[in-house]
Residue frames relative to the residue before (quaternion, step in Angstrom):
aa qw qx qy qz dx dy dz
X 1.0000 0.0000 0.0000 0.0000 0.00 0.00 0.00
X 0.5282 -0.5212 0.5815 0.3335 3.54 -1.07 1.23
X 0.4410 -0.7138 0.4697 0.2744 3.64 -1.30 0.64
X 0.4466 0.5393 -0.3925 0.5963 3.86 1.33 -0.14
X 0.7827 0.1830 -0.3710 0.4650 3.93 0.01 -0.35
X 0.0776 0.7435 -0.5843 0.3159 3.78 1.00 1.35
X 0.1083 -0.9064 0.3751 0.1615 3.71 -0.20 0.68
X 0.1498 0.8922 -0.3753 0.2018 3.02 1.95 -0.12
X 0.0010 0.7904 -0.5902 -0.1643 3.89 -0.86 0.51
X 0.5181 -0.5780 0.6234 0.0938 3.29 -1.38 2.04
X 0.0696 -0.6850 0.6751 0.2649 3.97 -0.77 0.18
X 0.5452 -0.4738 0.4763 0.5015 3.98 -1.14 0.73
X 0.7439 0.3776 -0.4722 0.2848 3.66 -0.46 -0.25
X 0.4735 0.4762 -0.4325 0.6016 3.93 1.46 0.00
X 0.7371 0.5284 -0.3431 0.2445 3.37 0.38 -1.39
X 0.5406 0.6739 -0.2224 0.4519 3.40 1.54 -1.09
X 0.7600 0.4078 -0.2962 0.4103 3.51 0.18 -0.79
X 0.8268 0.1397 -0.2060 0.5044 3.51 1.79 0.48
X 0.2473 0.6372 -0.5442 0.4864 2.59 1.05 1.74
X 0.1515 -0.6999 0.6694 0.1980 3.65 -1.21 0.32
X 0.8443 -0.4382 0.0627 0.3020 3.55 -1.73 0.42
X 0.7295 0.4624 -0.1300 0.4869 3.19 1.93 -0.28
X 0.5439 -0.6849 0.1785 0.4508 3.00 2.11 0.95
X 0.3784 0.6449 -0.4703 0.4687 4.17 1.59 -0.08
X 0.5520 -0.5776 0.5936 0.0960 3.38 -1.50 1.37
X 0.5902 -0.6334 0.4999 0.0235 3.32 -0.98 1.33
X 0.7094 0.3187 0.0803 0.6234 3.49 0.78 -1.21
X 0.4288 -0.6646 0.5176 0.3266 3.33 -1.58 -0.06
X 0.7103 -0.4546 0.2539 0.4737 3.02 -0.81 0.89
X 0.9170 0.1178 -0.3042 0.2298 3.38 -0.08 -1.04
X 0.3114 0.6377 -0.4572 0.5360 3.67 1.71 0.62
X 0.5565 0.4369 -0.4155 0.5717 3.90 0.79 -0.30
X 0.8362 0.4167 -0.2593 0.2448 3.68 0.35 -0.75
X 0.4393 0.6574 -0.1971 0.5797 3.03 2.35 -0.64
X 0.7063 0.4044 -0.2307 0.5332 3.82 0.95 -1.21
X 0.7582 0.3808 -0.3747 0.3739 3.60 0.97 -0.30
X 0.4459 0.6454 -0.2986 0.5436 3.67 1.61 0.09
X 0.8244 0.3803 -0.2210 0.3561 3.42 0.97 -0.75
X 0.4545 0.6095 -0.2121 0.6140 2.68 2.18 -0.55
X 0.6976 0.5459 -0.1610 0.4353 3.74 0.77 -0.76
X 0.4599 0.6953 -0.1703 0.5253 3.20 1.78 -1.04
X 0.6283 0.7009 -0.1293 0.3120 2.68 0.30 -1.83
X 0.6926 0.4817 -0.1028 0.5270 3.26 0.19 -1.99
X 0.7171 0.3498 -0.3931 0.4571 3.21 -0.20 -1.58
X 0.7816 0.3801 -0.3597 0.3396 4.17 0.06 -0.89
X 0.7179 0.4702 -0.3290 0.3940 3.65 0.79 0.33
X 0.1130 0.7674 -0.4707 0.4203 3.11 1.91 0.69
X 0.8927 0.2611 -0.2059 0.3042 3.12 -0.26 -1.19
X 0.6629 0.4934 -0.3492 0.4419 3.85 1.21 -1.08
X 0.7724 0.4380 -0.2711 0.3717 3.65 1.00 -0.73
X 0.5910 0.3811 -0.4651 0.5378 3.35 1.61 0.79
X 0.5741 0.4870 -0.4366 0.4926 3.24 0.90 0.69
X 0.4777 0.6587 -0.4091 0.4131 3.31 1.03 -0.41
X 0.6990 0.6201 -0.1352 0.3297 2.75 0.95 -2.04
X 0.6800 0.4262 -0.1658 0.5732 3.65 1.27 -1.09
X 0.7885 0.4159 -0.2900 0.3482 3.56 0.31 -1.64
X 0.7707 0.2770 -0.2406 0.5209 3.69 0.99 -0.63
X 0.5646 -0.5238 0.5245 0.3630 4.03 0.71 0.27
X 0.3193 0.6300 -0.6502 0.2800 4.17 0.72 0.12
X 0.2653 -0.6477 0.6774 0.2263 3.34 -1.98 -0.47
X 0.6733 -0.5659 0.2096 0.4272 3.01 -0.94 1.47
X 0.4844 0.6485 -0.4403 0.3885 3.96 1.12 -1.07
X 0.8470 0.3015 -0.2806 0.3362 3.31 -0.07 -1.88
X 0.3847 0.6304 -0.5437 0.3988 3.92 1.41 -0.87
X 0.6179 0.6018 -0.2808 0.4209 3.77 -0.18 -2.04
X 0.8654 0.4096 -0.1397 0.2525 3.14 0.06 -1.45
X 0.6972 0.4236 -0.1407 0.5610 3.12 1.53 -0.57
X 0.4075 0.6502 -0.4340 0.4721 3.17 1.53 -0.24
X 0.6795 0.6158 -0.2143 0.3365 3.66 0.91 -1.78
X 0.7316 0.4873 -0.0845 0.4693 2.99 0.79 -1.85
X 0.6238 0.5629 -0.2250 0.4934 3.49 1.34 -0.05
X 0.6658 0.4518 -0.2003 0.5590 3.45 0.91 -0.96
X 0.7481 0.4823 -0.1977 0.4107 3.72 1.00 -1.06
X 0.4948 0.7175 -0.3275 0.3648 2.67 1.25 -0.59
X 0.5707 -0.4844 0.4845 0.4527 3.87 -1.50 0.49
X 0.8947 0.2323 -0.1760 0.3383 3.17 -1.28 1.41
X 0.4467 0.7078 -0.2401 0.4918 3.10 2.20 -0.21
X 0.4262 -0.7382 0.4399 0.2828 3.84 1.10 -0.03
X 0.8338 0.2641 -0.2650 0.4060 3.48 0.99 0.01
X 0.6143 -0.5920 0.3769 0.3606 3.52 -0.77 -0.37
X 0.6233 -0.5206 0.3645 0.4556 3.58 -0.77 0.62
X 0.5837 0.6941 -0.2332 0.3509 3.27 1.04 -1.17
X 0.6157 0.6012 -0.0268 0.5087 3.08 1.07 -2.53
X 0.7264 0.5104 -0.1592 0.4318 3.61 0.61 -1.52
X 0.6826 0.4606 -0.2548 0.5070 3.58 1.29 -0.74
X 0.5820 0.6223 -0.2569 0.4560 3.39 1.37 -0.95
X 0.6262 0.5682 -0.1619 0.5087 3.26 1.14 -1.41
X 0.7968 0.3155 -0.2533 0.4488 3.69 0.59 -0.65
X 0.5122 0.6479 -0.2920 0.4823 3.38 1.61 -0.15
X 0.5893 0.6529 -0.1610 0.4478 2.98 1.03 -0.95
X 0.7278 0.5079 -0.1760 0.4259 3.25 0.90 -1.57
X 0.6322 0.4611 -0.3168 0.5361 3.38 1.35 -1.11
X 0.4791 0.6206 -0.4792 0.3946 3.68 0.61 0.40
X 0.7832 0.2919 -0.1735 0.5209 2.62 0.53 -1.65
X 0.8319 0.2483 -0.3562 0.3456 3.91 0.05 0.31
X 0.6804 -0.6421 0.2075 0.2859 3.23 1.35 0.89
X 0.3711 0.7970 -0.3727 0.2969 3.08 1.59 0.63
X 0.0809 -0.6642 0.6534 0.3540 3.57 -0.48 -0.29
X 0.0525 -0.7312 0.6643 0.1460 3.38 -1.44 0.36
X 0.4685 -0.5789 0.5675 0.3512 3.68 -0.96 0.54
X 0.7045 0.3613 -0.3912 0.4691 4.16 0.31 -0.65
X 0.4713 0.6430 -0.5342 0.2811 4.25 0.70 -0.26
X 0.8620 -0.2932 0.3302 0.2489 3.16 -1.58 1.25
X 0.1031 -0.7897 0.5411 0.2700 3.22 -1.00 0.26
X 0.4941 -0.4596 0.3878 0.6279 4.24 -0.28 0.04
X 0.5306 -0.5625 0.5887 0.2356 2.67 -1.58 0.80
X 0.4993 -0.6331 0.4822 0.3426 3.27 -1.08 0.85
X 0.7064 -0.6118 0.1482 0.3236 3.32 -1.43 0.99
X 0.5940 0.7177 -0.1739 0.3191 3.10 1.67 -1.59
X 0.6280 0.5368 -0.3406 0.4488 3.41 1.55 -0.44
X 0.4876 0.5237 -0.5065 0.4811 3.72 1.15 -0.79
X 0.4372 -0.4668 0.7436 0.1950 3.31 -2.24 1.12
X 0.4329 -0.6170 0.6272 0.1964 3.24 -1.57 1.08
């Protein structure tokens, strides 16, 4: 498969954090698609320890999230501050959290028509 007919789906709020002011990817394309898979990954595997966290040690969903972030971003963490916020945002999705520090939508003007 030709790498443009990649069907993978980027949500704007991944897509944003590598965009620049004129809406042009940061990265190549397919290092943009590799960083959003791992970053996606990611999430989906911390589903399960950070609702346990959440129960087995008495945490709140905040400090879980929060350490989740401050972990990944961290020096040596493999991701970006950026990546690391995205990643913990993400997570409160998937487990139905609300957090007060989560991403905001990306503003429309960044989405590619």
């Amino acid at each position: 498969m030709h790498p443009d007919e990649d069907q993978t789906f980027i949500p704007a709020s991944f897509d944003a954090l590598y965009r620049d002011a004129r809406g042009r990817l940061s990265l190549p394309r397919d290092d943009f698609r590799q960083r959003y898979e791992l970053c996606e990954d990611m999430a989906q595997m911390l589903v399960d320890p950070s609702a346990e966290r959440l129960h087995a040690m008495g945490l709140s969903e905040d400090l879980v999230l929060a350490r989740t972030r401050d972990a990944l971003g961290a020096e040596g963490g493999g991701f970006s501050a950026d990546e690391a916020a995205w990643i913990a945002t993400r997570l409160a999705e998937l487990l139905g959290w609300t957090w007060a520090e989560a991403l905001p939508a990306p503003d429309a003007s960044l989405r590619r028509a």
